[in-house]
C-alpha positions as CSV (number, residue, x, y, z in Angstrom):
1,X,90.4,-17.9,34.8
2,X,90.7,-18.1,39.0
3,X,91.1,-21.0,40.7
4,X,88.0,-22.0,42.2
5,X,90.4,-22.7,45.2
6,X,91.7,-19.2,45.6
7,X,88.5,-17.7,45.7
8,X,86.7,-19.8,48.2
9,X,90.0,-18.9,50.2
10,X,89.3,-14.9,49.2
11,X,85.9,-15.6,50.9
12,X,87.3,-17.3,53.6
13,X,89.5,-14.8,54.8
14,X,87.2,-11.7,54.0
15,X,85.5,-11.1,56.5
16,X,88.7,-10.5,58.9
17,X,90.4,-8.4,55.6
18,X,90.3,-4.7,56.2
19,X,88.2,-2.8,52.9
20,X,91.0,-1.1,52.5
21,X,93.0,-4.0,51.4
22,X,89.8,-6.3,49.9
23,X,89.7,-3.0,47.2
24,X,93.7,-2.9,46.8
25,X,94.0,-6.5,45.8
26,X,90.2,-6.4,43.5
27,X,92.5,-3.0,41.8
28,X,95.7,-4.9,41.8
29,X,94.5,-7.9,39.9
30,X,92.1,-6.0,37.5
31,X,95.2,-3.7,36.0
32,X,97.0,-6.5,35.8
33,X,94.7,-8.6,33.9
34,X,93.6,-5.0,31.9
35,X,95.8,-4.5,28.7
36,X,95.7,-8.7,28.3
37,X,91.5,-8.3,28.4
38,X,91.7,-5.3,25.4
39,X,90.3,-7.8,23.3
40,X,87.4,-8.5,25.0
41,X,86.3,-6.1,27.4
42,X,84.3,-3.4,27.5
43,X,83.4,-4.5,23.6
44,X,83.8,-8.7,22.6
45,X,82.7,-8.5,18.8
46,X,81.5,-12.6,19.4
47,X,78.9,-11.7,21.6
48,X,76.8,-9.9,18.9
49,X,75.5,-13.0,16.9
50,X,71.3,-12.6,17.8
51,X,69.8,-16.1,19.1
52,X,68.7,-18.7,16.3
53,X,65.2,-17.8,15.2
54,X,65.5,-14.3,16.1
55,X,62.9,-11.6,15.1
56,X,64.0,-8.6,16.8
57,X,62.1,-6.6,19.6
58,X,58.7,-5.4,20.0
59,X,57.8,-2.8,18.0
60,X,60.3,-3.0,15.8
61,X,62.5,-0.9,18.5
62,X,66.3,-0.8,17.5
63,X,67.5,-2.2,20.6
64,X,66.4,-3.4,23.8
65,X,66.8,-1.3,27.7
66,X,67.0,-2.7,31.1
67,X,67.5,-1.2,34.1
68,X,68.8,-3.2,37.3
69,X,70.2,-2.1,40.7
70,X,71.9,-4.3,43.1
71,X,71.1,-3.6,46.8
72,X,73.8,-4.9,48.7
73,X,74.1,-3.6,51.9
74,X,72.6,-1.1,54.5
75,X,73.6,1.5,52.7
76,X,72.5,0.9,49.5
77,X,68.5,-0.1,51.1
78,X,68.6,3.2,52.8
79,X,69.4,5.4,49.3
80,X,66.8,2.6,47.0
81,X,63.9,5.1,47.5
82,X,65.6,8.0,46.3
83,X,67.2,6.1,43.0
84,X,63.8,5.1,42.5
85,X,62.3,8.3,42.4
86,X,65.7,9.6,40.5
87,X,64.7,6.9,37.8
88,X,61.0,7.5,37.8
89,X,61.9,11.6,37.6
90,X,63.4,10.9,34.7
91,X,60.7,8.8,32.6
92,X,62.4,5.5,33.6
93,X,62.0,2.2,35.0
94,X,63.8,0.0,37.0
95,X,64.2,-3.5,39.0
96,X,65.9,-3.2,42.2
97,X,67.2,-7.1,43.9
98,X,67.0,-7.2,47.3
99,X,69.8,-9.6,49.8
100,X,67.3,-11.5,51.7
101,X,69.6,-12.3,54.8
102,X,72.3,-9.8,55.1
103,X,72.5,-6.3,57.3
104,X,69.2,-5.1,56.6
105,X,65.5,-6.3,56.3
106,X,63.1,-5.4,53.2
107,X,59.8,-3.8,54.8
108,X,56.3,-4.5,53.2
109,X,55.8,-0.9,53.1
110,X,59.2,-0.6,50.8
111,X,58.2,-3.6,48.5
112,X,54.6,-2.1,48.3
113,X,55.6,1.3,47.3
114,X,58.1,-0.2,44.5
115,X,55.0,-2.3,43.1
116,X,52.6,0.7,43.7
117,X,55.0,2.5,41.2
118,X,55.7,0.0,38.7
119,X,58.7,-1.3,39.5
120,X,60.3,-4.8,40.1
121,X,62.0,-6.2,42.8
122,X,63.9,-9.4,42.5
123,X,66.1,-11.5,45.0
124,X,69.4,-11.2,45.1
125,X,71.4,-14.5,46.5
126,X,70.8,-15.2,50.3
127,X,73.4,-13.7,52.4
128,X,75.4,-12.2,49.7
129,X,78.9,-13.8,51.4
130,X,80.3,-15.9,48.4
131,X,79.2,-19.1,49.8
132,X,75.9,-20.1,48.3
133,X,77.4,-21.5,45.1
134,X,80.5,-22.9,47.2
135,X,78.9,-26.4,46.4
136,X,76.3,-28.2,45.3
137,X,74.8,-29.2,48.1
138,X,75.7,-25.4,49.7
139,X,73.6,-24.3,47.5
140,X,70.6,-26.9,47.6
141,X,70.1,-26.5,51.4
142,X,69.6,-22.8,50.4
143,X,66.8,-23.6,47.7
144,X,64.2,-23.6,50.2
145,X,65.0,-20.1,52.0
146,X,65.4,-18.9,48.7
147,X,62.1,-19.8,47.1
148,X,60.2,-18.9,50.4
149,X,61.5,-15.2,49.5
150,X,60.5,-15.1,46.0
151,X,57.0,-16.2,46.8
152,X,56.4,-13.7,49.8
153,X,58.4,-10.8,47.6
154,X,56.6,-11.8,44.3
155,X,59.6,-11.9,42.5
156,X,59.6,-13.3,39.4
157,X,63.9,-13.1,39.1
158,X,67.1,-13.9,40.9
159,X,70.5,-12.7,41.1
160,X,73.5,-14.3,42.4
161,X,76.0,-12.4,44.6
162,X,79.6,-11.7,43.0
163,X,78.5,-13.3,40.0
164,X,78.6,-16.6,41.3
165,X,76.7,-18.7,39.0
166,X,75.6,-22.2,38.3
167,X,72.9,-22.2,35.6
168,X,72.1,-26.2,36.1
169,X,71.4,-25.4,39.7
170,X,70.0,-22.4,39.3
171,X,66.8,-24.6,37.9
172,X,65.8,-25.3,41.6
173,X,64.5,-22.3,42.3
174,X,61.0,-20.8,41.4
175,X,62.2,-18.0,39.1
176,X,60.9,-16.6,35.7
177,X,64.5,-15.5,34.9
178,X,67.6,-15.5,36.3
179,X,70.1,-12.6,35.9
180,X,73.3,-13.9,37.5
181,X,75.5,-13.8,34.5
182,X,77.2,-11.3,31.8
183,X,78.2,-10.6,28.3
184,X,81.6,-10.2,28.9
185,X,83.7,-9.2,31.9
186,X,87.5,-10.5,33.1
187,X,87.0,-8.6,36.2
188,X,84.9,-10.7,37.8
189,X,85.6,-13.5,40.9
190,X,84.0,-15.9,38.3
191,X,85.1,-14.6,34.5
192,X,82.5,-17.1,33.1
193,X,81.5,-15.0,30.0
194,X,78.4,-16.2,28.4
195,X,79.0,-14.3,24.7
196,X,75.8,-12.8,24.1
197,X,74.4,-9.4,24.2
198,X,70.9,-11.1,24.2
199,X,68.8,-12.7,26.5
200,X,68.4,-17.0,26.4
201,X,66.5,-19.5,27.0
202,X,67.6,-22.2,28.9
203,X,66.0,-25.1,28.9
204,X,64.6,-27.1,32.0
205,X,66.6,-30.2,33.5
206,X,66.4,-32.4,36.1
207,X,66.4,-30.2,38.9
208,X,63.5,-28.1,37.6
209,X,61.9,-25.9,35.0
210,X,63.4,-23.6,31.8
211,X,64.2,-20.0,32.4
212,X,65.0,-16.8,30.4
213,X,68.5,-16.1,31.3
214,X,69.2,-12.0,31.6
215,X,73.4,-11.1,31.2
216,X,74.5,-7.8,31.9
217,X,75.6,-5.7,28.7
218,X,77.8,-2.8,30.3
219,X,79.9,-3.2,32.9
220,X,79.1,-2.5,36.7
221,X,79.5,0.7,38.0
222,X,81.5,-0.8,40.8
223,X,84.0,-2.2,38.4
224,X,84.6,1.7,36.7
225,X,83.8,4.1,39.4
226,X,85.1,2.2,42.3
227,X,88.0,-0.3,41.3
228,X,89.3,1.6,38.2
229,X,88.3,4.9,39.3
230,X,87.0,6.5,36.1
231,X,86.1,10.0,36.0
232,X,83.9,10.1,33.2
233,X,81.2,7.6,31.8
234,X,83.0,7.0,28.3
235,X,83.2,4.1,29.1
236,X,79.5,3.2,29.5
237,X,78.8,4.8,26.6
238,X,81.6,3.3,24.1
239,X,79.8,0.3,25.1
240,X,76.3,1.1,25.1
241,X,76.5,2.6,21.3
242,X,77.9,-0.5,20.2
243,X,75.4,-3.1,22.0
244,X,73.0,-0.2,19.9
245,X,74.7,-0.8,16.5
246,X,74.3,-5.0,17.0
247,X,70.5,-4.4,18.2
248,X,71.3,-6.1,21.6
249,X,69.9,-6.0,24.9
250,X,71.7,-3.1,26.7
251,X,70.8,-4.7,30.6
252,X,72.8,-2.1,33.2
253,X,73.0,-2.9,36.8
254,X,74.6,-0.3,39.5
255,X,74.1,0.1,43.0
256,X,73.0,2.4,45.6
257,X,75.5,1.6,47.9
258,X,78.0,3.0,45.6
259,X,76.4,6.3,44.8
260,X,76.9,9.6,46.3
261,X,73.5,11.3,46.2
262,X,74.7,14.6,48.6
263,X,77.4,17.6,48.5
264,X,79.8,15.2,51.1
265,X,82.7,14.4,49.9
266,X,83.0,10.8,48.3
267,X,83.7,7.9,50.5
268,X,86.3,4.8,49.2
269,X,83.9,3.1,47.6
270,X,81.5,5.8,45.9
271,X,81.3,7.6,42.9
272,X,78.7,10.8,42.2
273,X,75.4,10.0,41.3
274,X,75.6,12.7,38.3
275,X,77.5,9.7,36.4
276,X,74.1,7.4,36.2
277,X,72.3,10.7,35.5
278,X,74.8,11.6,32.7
279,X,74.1,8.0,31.6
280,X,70.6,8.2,31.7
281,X,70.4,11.4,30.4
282,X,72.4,10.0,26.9
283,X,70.2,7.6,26.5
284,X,67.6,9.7,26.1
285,X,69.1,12.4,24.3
286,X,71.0,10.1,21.7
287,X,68.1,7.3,21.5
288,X,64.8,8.5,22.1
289,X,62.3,6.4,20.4
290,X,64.4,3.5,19.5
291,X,64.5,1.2,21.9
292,X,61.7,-1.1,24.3
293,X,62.0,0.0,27.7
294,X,61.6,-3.3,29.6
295,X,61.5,-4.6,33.5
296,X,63.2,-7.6,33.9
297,X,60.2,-9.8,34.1
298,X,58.7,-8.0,31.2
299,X,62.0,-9.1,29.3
300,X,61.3,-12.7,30.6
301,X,57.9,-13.1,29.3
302,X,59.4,-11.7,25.7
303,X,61.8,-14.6,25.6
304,X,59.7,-17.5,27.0
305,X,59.4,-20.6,25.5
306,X,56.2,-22.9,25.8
């Protein structure tokens, strides 16, 4: 586990760290942590157990598919209409989470033609700088901001940035679901696995009402194309036919800023896009029929309680 210390120092001194060296150390410490993790990552056996009272997926489908993209940057806003229509090409679905406050602005016109197509769009954190979550009361004075973009989005769902996550906080915001949190992954600033290849319920407290709580089931693109450099999607699909065997909830998320959709040659911090379409192209090949294509909010309603 990191010190909460060290990373709010990571943060800290970020913005003045070269890319060069913020990807060095993120590689450094995952080998490092790698062969100790074998255990647990890509595959932890305890997450499988299904949620008390469970009676499987609509339709009787085998297992459950959700796609999610991360929109982090610039970058990635300027390639989310063409992995939307790369998704859509290819008989899929998707949500795409939006940074509110960051290096780019959302236009109407770009949340209109996502709904006009049946998509989702969810928010994702505020400024996407690791200090929302820094403290309580951080993250309290961001509440308002917050929910202010989730009403004139219509978003039903929230993301945190870097996996920062506080699920009793969380409650303060207007949200259906939140998606800030994962099955199982070491790699992370903030390794707080949550053992479940399903979603959850959890319950309202003080600070506001219950939500569905969404993990992510394989591990981020960013994580295998970009700090471990993999050249293949094994990987994705070890993991993906074994969330099939248990009958889980196989929720992806990648990111347009990471993908290569041209002929240049591949920057630092991309992989080729061919890798999500060999992914998505598996899926249907090896599992046509079998599982419940679901958005996010789709996935939400499933699991509400009351």
């Amino acid at each position: 586990m990191i010190n909460s210390y060290f990373i709010d120092i990571f943060y800290t001194l970020k913005p003045f760290l070269p890319r060069k060296i913020q990807l060095f150390l993120r590689r450094k410490l995952l080998f490092n942590r790698l062969t100790s993790c074998e255990d647990i990552w890509p595959i932890d056996s305890r997450t499988a157990k299904p949620p008390e009272n469970w009676t499987g997926w609509p339709d009787n489908k085998k297992f459950a598919l959700v796609l999610t993209h991360d929109v982090d940057t610039k970058k990635g806003y300027d390639n989310a209409a063409t992995l939307m229509n790369l998704d859509q090409d290819m008989g899929f679905r998707s949500a795409f989470n939006f940074v509110p406050e960051r290096d780019y602005t959302l236009s109407p016109d770009l949340r209109q033609h996502f709904k006009n197509n049946d998509f989702e769009i969810g928010v994702h954190d505020l400024k996407h700088d690791g200090k929302l979550f820094k403290s309580k009361n951080t993250f309290t004075k961001g509440v308002e901001r917050i929910n202010s973009y989730l009403k004139e989005w219509d978003c039903k769902g929230f993301r945190s940035g870097a996996m920062h996550c506080n699920l009793e906080w969380i409650h303060q915001l207007h949200i259906e679901y939140d998606a800030s949190t994962f099955d199982t992954d070491p790699f992370e600033p903030k390794p707080e696995s949550r053992k479940t290849i399903f979603p959850f319920w959890v319950d309202p407290n003080a600070l506001g009402n219950g939500f569905v709580e969404l993990p992510y089931t394989l591990p981020q693109d960013f994580t295998l194309f970009v700090l471990m450099q993999e050249k293949s999607i094994a990987i994705w699909k070890e993991k993906l036919d074994w969330v099939v065997e248990q009958g889980g909830m196989a929720l992806i998320l990648t990111h347009p800023d990471y993908m290569n959709f041209g002929e240049n040659a591949l920057g630092q911090e991309e992989y080729p896009v061919h890798f999500y379409i060999e992914l998505l192209e598996y899926i249907r090949s090896e599992y046509e029929g079998e599982f419940w294509h679901a958005l996010p909010r789709e996935m939400a309603k499933f699991c509400k309680k009351g």
